[in-house]
C-alpha positions as CSV (number, residue, x, y, z in Angstrom):
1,X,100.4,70.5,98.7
2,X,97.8,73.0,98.9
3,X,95.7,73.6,96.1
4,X,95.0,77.7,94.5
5,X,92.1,79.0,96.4
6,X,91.9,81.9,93.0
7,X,92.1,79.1,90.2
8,X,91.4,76.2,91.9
9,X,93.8,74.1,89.4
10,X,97.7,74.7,90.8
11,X,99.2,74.6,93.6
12,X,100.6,77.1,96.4
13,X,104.5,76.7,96.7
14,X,106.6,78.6,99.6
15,X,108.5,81.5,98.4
16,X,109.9,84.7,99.5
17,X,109.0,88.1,98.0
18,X,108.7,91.2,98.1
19,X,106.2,92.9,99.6
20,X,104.7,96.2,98.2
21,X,102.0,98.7,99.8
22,X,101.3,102.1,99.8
23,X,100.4,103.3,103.4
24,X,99.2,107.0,104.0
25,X,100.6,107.6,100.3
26,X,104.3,106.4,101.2
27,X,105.1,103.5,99.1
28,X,106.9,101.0,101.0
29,X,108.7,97.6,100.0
30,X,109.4,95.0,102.5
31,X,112.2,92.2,101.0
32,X,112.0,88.9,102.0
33,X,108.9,87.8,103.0
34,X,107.0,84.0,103.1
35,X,104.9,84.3,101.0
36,X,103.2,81.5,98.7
37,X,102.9,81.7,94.5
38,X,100.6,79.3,92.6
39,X,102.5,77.6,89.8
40,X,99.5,78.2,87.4
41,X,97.9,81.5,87.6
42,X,100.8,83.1,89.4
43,X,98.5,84.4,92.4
44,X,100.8,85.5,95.0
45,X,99.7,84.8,99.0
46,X,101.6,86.6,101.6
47,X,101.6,85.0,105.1
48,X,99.0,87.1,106.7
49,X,100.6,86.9,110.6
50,X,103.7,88.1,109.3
51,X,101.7,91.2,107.5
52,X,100.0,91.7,110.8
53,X,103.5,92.0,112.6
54,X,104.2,95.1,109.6
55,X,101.3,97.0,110.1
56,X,101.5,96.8,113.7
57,X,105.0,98.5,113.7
58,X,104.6,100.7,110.9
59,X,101.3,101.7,113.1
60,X,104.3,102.2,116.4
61,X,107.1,103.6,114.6
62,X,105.6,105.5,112.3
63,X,106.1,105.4,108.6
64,X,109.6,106.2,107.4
65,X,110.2,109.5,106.2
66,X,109.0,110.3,102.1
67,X,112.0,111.8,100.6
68,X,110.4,111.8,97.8
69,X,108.1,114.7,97.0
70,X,104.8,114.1,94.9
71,X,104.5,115.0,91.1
72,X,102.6,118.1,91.0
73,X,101.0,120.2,88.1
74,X,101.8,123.9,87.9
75,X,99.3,126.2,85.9
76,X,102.1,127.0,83.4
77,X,101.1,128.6,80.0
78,X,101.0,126.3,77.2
79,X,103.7,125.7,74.7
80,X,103.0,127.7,71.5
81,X,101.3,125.6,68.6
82,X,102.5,125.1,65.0
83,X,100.8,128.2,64.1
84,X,102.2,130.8,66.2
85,X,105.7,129.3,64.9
86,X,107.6,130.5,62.1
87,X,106.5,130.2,58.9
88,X,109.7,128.2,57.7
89,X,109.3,125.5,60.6
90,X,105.6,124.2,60.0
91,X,107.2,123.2,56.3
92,X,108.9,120.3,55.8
93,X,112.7,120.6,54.4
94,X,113.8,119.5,51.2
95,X,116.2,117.6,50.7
């Protein structure tokens, strides 16, 4: 068994994740990948051929199409404050 190359304590066992990247600022997820996990700090190593092969055809193919649009700020005006409001709701209600 090979031993952590980050905490030099556990152990690398074979697993298969998810793998997560943002390319070009499209976030994409690829399921089932080898990948190996050390059982004591949790370091996570994906099989680096296997990563090649992704890039290489996300570099051919193109990344898939961002359905998603970007949060963006608009130059709104503020909301009014506590003082612009009416008197009777800055005090607090009896009960």
């Amino acid at each position: 068994m090979e031993t952590c190359p980050h905490c030099n304590i556990g152990h690398l066992h074979p697993k298969r994740l998810t793998y997560v990247q943002v390319y070009n600022g499209t976030l994409v997820h690829i399921p089932n990948v080898p990948a190996r996990r050390c059982d004591v700090c949790g370091q996570v190593f994906f099989n680096t051929e296997k990563l090649r092969q992704f890039e290489v055809t996300i570099g051919q193919a193109g990344l898939p199409p961002n359905r998603h649009r970007a949060a963006t700020t608009t130059n709104a005006e503020p909301q009014s404050s506590a003082s612009n409001a009416p008197e009777d709701a800055a005090r607090p209600r009896s009960k």
